[in-house]
C-alpha positions in Angstrom: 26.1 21.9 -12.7 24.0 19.6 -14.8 19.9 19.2 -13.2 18.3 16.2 -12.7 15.1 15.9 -14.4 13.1 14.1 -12.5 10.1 14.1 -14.3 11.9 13.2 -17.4 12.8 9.5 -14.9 9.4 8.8 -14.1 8.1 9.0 -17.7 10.7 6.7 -18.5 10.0 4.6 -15.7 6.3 4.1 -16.7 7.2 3.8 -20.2 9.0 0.4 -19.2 5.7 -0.6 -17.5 3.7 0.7 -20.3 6.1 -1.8 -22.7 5.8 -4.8 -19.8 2.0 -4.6 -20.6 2.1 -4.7 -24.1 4.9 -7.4 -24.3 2.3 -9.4 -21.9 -0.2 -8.8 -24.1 1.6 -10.3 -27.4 2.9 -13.2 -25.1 -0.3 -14.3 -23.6 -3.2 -12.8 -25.7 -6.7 -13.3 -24.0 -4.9 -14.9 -20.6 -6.0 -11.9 -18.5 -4.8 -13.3 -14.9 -1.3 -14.8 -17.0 -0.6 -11.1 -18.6 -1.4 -9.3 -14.9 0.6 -11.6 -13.1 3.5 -10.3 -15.7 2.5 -6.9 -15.0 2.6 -7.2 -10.9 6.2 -8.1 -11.2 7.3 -5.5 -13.2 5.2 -2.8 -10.6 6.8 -4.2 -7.4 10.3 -4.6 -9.3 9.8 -0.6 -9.7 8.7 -0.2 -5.9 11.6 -2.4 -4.5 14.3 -0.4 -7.0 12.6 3.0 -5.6 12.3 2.2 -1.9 15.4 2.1 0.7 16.5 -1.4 1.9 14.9 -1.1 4.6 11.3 -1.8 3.4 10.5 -5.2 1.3 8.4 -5.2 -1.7 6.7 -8.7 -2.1 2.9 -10.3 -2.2 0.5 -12.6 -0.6 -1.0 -12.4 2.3 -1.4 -10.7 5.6 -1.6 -13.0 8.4 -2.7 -11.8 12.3 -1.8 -12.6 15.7 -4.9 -14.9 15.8 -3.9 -16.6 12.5 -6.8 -14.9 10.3 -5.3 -14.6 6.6 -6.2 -12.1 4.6 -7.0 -12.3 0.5 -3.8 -11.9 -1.4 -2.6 -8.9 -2.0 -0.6 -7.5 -5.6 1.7 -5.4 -3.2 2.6 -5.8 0.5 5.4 -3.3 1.6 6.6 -4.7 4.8 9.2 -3.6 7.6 12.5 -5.5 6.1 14.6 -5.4 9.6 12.7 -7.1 12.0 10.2 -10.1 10.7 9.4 -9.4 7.0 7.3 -13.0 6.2 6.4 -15.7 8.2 6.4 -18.0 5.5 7.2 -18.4 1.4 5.8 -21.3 -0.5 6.9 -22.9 -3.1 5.2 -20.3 -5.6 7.1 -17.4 -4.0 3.6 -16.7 -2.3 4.4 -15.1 1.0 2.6 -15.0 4.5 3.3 -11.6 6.4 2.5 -10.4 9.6 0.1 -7.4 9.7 1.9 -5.8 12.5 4.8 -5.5 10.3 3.2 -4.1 7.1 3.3 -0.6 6.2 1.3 -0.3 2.9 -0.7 -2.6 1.0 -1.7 -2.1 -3.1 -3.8 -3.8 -6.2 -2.2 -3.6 -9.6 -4.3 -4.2 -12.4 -2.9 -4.1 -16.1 -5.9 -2.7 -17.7 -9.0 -1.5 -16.2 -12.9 -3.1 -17.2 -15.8 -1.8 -15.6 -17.1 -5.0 -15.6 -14.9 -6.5 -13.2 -15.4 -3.5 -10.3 -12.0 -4.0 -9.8 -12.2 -1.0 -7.0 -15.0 -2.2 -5.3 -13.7 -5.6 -4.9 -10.1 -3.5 -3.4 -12.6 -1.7 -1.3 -13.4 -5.1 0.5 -10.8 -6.5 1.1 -9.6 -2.9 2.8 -13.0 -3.5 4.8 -12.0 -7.0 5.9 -7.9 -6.0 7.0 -10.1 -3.4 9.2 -12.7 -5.2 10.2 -12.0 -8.7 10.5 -8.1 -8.6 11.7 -6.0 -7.4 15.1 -3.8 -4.5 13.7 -4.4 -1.9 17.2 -3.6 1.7 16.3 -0.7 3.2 18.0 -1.5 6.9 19.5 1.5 9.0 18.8 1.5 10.7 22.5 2.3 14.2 21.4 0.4 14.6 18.6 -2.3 17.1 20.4 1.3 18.4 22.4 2.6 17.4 26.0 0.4 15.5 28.7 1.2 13.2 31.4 0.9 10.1 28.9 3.4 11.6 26.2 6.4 9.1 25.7 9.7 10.2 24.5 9.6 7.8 22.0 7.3 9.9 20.2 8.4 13.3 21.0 11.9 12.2 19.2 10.2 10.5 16.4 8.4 14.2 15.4 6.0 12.1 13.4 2.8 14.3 12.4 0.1 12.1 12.1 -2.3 11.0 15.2 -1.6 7.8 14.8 2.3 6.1 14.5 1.1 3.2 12.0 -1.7 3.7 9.8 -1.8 1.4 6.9 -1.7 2.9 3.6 -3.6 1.5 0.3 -3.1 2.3 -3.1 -4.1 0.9 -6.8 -2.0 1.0 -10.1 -3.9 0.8 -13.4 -1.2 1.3 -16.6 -4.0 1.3 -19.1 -7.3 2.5 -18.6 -9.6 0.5 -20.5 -13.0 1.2 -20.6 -12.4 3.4 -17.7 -14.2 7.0 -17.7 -14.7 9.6 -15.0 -18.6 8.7 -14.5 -17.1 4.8 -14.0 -15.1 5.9 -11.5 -17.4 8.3 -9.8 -20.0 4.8 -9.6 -16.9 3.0 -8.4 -16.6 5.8 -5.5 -20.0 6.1 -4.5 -20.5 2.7 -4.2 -18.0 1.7 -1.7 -17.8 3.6 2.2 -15.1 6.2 1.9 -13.1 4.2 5.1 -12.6 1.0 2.8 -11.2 2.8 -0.4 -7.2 3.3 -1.4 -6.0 6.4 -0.3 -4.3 6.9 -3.2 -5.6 5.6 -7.1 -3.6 6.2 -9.9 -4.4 4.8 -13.7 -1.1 6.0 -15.5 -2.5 7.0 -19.1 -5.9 8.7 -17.2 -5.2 10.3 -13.8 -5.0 9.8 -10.2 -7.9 9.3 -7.9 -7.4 10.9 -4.1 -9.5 12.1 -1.1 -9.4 15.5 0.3 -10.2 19.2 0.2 -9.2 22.0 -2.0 -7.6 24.7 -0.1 -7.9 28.1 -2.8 -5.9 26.8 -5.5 -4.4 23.8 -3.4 -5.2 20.4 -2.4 -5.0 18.6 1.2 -4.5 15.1 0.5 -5.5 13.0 3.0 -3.6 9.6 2.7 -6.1 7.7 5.1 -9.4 7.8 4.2 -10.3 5.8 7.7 -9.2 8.2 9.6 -10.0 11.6 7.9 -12.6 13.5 9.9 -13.0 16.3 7.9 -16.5 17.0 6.8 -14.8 19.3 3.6 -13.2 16.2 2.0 -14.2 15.0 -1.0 -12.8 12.5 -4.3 -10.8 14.1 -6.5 -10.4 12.6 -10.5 -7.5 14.5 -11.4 -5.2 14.2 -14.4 -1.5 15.3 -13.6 -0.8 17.3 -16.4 2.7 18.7 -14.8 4.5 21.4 -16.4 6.5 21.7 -19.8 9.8 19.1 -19.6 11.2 16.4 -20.0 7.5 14.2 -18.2 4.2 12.7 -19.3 1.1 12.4 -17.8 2.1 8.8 -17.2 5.1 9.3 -15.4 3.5 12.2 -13.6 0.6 9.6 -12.5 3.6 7.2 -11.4 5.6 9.7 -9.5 1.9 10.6 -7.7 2.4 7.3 -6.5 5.6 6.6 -5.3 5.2 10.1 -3.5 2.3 9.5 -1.7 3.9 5.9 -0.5 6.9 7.4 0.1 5.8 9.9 2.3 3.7 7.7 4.1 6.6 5.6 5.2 8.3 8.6 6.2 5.9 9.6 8.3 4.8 6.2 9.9 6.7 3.8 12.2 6.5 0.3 13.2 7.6 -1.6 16.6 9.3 -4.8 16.5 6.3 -6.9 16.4 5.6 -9.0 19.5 6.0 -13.1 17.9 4.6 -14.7 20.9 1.4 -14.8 19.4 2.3 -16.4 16.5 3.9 -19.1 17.8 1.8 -19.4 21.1 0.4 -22.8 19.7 3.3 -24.2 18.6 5.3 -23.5 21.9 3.2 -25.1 24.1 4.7 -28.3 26.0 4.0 -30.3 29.3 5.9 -31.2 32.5 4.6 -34.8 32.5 6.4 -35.5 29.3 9.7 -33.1 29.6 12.7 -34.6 30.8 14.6 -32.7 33.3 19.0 -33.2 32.9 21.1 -31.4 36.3 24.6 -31.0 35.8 26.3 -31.8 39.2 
């Protein structure tokens, strides 16, 4: 029987993103936000091919239960069976509800240190954290079986502590002026809680926290919630093995992994609309009219 190269699929899947770039580039010169724009659709067409149905790729913003929006976002992947977006404008901007959001990411085209393009990530991170109502769900048999363990959980066999941590990445496809001492400032200048968990700049190398373990990594998808005092950021250049890859697909395939696993291991409730819609669905008895059947 014939193998499937998978490597071989990713480099050719971010050779057509490398090509999206430079095509933007020819198109609309020195129009940085024009040419990105270009490239955000062309990352999120990638996502939404990659992902099952069940999850939708889009962007905009994340909206609470108390009606705080968030900053838009390049890449929201959002629960696609129960209550995907609130609201799309005109632009194709959407509104989504946090409590149905799985992952959030920033795609950049090329990377300039001047614009701290991390750092800036790195705060609006902060702010989803800080600033909107998105409660952590225990999973109840995580630490094994006690008198608050549901079933739910104990049939879900998810691993993580937590049913529905949010996951961040960032996508560069060219790296600029970017060097490993301009990402190390990047790093240290931001609180290890508000960074992606996963970075990856395709033509470069991916950016991750964790540990090594001998001649292994643990790679902690949350930094939030990592508690190890052993983990550390890792610049590391996926050089893969002889075949059919690149480094860029390599870097690509880092990504969709780490997502992918992520969603995997996570799950969402239905999220409770009342809140949403408490203001709207507020009437009064002095000015309903009451109709009896006999």
């Amino acid at each position: 029987m014939a193998a499937l190269d998978i490597a071989k699929l990713f480099r050719d899947e971010a050779e057509e993103l490398r090509k999206a770039r430079d095509k933007c580039i020819q198109i609309h010169g020195t129009d940085i936000r024009a040419a990105g724009n270009e490239v955000e659709m062309a990352v999120r067409g990638f996502f939404q091919r990659m992902l099952p149905k069940r999850f939708s790729v889009t962007q905009g913003h994340l909206i609470d239960r108390n009606g705080k929006v968030s900053p838009q976002i390049d890449v929201i992947v959002a629960d696609n069976t129960t209550l995907p977006s609130l609201l799309t404008t005109a632009d194709g901007t959407e509104y989504i509800p946090i409590d149905s959001v799985y992952a959030v990411g920033e795609i950049k085209s090329t990377f300039y240190r001047s614009q701290k393009y991390m750092s800036a990530f790195s705060e609006t991170l902060r702010s989803l954290r800080e600033d909107m109502v998105r409660p952590l769900v225990e999973n109840t048999i995580h630490y094994g079986f006690k008198d608050t363990t549901i079933m739910r959980d104990v049939f879900l066999g998810k691993p993580h502590e937590y049913l529905n941590p949010l996951f961040s990445f960032m996508v560069f496809i060219n790296h600029g002026d970017m060097t490993e001492d301009s990402i190390e400032e990047e790093l240290r200048r931001c609180q290890d809680h508000d960074l992606p968990g996963m970075t990856v700049i395709l033509d470069m190398s991916a950016v991750f926290f964790g540990r090594r373990d001998g001649q292994k990594f643990t790679f902690e998808k949350y930094p939030s919630l990592a508690r190890s005092k052993e983990n550390a950021w890792f610049i590391s250049p996926l050089a893969g093995v002889t075949g059919g890859g690149s480094m860029e697909g390599n870097h690509l395939g880092m990504a969709y992994y780490s997502l992918l696993e992520h969603l995997n291991q996570s799950f969402l409730e239905p999220p409770d609309l009342r809140p949403y819609f408490a203001d709207m669905l507020v009437g009064r008895i002095s000015t309903s009219r009451e109709i009896r059947k006999p």
